[in-house]
The first five atom37 places (N, CA, C, CB, O) and aatype in JSON, in Angstrom:
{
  "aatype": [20, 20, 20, 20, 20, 20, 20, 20, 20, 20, 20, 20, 20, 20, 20, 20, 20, 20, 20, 20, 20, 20, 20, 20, 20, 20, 20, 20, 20, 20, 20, 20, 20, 20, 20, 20, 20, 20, 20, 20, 20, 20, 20, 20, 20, 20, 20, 20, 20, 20, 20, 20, 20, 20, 20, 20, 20, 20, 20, 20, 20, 20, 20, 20, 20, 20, 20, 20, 20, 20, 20, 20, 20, 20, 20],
  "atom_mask": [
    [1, 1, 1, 1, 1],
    [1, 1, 1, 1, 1],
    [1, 1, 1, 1, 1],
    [1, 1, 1, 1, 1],
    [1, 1, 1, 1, 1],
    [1, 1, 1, 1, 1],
    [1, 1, 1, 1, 1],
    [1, 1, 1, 1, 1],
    [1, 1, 1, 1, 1],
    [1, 1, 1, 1, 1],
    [1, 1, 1, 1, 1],
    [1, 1, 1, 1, 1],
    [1, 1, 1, 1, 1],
    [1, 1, 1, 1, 1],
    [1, 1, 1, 1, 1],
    [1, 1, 1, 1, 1],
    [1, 1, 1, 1, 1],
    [1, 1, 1, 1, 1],
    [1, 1, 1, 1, 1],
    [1, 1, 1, 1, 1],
    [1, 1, 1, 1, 1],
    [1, 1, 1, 1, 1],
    [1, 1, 1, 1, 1],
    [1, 1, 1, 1, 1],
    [1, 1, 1, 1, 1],
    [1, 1, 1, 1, 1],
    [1, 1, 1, 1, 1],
    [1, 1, 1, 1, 1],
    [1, 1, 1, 1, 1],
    [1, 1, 1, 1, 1],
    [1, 1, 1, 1, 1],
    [1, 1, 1, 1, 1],
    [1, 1, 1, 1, 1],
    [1, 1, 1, 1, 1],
    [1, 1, 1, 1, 1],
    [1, 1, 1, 1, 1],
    [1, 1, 1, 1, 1],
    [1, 1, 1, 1, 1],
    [1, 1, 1, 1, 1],
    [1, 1, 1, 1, 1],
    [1, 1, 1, 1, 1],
    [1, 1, 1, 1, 1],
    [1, 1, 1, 1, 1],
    [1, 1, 1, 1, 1],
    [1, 1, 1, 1, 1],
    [1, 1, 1, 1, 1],
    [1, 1, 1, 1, 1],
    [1, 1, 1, 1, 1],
    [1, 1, 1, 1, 1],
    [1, 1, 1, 1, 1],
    [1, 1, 1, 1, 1],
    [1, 1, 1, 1, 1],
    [1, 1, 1, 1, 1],
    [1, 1, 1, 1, 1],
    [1, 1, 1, 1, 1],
    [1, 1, 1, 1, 1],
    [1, 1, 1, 1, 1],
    [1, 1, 1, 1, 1],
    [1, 1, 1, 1, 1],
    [1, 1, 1, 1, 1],
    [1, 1, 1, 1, 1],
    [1, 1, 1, 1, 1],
    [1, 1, 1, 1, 1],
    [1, 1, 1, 1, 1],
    [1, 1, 1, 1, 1],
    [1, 1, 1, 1, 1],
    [1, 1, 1, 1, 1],
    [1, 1, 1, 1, 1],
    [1, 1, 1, 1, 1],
    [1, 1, 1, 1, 1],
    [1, 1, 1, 1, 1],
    [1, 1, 1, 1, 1],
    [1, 1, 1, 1, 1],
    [1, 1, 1, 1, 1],
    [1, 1, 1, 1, 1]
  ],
  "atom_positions": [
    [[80.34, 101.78, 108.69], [79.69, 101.71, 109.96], [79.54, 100.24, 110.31], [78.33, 102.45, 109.95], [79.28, 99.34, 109.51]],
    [[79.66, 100.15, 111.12], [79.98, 98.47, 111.71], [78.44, 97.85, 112.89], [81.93, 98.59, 113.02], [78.51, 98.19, 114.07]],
    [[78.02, 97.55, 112.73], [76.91, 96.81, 113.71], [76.82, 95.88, 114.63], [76.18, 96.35, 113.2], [77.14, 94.73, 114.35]],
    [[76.48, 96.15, 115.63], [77.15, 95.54, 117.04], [76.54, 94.33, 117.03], [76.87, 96.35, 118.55], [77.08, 93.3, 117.43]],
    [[74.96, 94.44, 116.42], [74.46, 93.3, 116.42], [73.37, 93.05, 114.85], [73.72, 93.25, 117.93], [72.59, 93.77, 114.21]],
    [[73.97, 91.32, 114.71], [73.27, 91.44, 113.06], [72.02, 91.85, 112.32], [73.22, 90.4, 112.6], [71.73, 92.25, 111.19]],
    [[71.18, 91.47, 113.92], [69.75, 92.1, 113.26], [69.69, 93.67, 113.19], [68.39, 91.64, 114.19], [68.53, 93.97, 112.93]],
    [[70.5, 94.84, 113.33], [70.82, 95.74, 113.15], [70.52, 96.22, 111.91], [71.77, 95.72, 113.46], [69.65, 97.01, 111.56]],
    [[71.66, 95.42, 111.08], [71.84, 95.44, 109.89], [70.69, 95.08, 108.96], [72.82, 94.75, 109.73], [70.41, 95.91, 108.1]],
    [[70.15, 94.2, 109.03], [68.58, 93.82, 108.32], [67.7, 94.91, 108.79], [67.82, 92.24, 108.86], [67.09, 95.66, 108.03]],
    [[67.68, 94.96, 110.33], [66.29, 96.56, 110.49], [66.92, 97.53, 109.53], [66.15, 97.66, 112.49], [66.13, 98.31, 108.99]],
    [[68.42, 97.65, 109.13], [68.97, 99.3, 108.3], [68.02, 98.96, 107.41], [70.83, 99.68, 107.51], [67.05, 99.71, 107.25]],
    [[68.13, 97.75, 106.68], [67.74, 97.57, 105.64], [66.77, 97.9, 105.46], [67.81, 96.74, 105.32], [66.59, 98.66, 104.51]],
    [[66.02, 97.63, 106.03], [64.53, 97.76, 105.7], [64.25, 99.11, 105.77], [63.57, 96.98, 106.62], [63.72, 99.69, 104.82]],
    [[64.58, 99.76, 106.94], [64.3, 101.55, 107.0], [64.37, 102.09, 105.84], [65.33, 102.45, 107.82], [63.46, 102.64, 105.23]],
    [[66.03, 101.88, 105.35], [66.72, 102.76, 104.3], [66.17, 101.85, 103.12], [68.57, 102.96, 104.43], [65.6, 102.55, 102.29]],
    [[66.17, 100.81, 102.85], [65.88, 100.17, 101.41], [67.37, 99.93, 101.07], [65.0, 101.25, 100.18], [68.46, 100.27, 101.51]],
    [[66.71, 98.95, 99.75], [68.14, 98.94, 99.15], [68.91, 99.64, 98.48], [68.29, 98.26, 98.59], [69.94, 99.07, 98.1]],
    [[68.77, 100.64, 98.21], [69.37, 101.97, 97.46], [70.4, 102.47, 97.84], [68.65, 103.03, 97.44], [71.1, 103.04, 97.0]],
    [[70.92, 102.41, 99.58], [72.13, 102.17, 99.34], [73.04, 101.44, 98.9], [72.36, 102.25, 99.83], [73.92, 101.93, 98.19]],
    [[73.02, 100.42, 99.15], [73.28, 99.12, 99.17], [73.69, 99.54, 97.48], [71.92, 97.9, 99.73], [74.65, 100.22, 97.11]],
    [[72.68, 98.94, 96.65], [72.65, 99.3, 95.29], [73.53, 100.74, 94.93], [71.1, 99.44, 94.92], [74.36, 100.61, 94.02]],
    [[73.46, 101.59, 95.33], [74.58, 102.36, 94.91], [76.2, 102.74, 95.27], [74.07, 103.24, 94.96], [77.08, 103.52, 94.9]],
    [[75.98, 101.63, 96.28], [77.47, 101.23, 96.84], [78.07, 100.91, 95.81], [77.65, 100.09, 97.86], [78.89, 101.43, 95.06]],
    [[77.24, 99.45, 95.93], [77.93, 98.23, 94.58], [77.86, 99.17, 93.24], [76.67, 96.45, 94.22], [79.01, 98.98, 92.83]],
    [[77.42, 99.81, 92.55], [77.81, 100.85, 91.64], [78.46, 101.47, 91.43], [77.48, 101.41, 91.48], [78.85, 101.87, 90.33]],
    [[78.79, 101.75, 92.48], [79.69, 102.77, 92.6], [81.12, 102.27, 92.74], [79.32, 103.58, 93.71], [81.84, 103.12, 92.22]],
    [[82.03, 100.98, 93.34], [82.32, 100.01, 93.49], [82.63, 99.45, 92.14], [81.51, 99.5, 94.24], [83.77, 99.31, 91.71]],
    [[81.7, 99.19, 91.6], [81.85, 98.58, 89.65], [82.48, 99.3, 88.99], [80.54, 98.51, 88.62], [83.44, 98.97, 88.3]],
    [[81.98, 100.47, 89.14], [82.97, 101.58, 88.26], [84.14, 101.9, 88.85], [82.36, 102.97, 88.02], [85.03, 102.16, 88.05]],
    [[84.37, 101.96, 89.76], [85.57, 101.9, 89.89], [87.08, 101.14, 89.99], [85.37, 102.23, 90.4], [88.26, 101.49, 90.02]],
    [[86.21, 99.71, 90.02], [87.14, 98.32, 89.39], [87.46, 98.89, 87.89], [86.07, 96.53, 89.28], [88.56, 99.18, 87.43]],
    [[86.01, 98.99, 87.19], [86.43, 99.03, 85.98], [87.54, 100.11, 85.51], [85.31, 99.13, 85.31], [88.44, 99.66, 84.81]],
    [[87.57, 101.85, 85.91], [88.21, 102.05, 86.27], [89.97, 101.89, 86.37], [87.57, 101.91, 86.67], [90.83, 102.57, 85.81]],
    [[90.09, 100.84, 87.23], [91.31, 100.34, 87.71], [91.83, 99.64, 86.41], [91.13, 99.36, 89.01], [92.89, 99.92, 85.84]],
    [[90.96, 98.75, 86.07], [91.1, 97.17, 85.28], [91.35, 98.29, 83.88], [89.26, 95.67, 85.27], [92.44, 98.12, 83.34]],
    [[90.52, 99.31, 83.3], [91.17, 100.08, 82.37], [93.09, 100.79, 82.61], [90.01, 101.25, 82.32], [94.07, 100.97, 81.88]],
    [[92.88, 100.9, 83.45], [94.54, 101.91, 83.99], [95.55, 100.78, 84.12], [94.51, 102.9, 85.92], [96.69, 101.18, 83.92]],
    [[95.44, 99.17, 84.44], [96.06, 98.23, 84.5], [96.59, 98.15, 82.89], [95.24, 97.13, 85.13], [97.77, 98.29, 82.56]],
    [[95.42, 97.9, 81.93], [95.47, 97.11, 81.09], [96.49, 98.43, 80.06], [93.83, 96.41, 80.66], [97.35, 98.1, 79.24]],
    [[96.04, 100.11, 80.42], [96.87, 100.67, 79.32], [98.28, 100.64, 79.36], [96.59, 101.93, 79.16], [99.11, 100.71, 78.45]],
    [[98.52, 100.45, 81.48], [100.07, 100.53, 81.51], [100.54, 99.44, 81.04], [100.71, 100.73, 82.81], [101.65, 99.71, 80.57]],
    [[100.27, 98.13, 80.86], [100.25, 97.1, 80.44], [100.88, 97.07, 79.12], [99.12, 96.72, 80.53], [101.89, 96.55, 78.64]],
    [[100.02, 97.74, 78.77], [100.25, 97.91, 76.46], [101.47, 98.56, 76.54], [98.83, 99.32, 75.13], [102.58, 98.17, 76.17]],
    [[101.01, 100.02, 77.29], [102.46, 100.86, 77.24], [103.77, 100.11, 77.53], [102.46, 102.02, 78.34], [104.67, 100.47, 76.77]],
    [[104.14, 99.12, 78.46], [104.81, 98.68, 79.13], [105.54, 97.67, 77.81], [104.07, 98.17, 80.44], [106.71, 97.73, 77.43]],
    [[104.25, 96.59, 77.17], [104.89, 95.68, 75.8], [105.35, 96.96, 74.79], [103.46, 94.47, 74.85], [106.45, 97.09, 74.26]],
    [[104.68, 97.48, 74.73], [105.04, 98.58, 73.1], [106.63, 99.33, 73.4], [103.48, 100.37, 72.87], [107.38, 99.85, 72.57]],
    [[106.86, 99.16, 74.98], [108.1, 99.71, 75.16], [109.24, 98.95, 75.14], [108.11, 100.29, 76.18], [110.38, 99.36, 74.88]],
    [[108.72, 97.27, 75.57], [109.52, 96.27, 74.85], [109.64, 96.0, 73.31], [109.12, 95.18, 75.33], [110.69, 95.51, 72.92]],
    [[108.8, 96.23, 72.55], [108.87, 95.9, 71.38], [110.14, 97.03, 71.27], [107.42, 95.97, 70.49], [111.34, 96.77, 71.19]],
    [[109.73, 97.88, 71.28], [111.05, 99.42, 70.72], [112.08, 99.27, 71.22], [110.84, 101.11, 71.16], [113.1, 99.88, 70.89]],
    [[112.01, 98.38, 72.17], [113.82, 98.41, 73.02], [114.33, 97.2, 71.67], [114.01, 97.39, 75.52], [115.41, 97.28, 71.09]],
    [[113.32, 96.21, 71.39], [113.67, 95.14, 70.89], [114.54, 95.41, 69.43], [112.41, 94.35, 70.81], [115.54, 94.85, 68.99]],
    [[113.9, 96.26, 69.01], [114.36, 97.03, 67.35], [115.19, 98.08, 67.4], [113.14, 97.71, 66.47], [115.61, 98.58, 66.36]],
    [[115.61, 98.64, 68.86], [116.39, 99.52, 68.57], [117.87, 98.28, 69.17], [115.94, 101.22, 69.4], [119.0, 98.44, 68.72]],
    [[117.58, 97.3, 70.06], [118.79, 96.49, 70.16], [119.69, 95.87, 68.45], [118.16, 95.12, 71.16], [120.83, 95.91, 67.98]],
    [[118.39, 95.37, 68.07], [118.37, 95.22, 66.59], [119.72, 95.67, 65.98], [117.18, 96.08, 65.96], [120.81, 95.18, 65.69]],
    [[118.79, 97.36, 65.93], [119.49, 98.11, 64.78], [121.03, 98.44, 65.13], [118.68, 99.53, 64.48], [122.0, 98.68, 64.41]],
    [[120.87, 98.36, 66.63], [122.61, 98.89, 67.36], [123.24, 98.07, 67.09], [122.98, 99.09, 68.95], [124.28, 98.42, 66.54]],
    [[123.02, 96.43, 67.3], [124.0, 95.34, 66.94], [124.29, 95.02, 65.41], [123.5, 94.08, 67.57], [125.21, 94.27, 65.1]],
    [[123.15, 95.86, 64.07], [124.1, 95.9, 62.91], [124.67, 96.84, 62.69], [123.69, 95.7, 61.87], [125.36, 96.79, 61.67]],
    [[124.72, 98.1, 63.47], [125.57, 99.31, 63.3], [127.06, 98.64, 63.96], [124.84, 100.83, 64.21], [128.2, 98.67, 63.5]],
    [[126.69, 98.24, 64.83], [128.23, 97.52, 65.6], [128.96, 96.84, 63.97], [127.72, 95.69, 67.22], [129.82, 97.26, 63.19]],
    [[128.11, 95.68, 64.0], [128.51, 94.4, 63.12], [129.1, 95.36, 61.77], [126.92, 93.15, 62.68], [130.31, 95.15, 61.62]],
    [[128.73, 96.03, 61.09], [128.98, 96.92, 60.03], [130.19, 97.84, 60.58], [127.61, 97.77, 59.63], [131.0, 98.2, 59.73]],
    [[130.36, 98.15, 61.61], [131.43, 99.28, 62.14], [132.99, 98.58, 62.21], [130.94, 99.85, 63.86], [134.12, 99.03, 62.04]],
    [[132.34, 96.98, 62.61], [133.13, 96.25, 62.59], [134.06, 95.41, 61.46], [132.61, 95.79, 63.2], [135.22, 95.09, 61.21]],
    [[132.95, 95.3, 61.06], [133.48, 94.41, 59.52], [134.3, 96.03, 58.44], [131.32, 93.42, 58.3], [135.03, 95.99, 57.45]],
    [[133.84, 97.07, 59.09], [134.73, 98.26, 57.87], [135.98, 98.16, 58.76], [134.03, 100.32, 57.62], [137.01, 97.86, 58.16]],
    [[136.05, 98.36, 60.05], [137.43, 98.23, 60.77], [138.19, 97.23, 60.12], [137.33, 97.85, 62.27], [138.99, 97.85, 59.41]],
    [[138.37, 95.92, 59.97], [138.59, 95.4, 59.66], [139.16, 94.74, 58.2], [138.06, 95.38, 60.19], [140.02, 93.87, 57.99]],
    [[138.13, 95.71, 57.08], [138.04, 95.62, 55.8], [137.3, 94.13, 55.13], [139.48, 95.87, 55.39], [137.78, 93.46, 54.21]],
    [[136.26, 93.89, 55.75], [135.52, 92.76, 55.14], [134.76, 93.21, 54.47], [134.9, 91.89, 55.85], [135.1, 93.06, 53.29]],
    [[133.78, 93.77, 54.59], [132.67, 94.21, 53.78], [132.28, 93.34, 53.03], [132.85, 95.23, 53.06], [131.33, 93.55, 52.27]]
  ]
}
């Protein structure tokens, strides 16, 4: 709700108290926090899915290297 004029807003105040006000911003907190939780898990998920790409590149380039060196007959 928007107020045409500022002393508006101070008379709300006073009528209603601060209790809205106060349970805005509460309400508001939790739901950053919220967010800032759902950021931070896709986050993890997101490294832990680099790490696994990292070890499975790993393991493919000594299956190559080994596939290679038997082609060949080095061993």
């Amino acid at each position: 709700m928007s107020y045409p004029y500022p002393q508006d807003r101070h008379l709300d105040r006073k009528e209603k108290g601060e209790q809205p006000y106060k349970d805005a911003r509460e309400a508001m907190a939790q739901e950053r926090a919220e967010i800032q939780a759902e950021a931070e898990a896709f986050g993890e998920e997101r490294a832990r899915t680099q790490e696994e790409r990292e070890l499975d590149a790993e393991e493919r380039l000594g299956r190559i290297n080994r596939e290679i060196a038997s082609e060949q007959g080095i061993e």
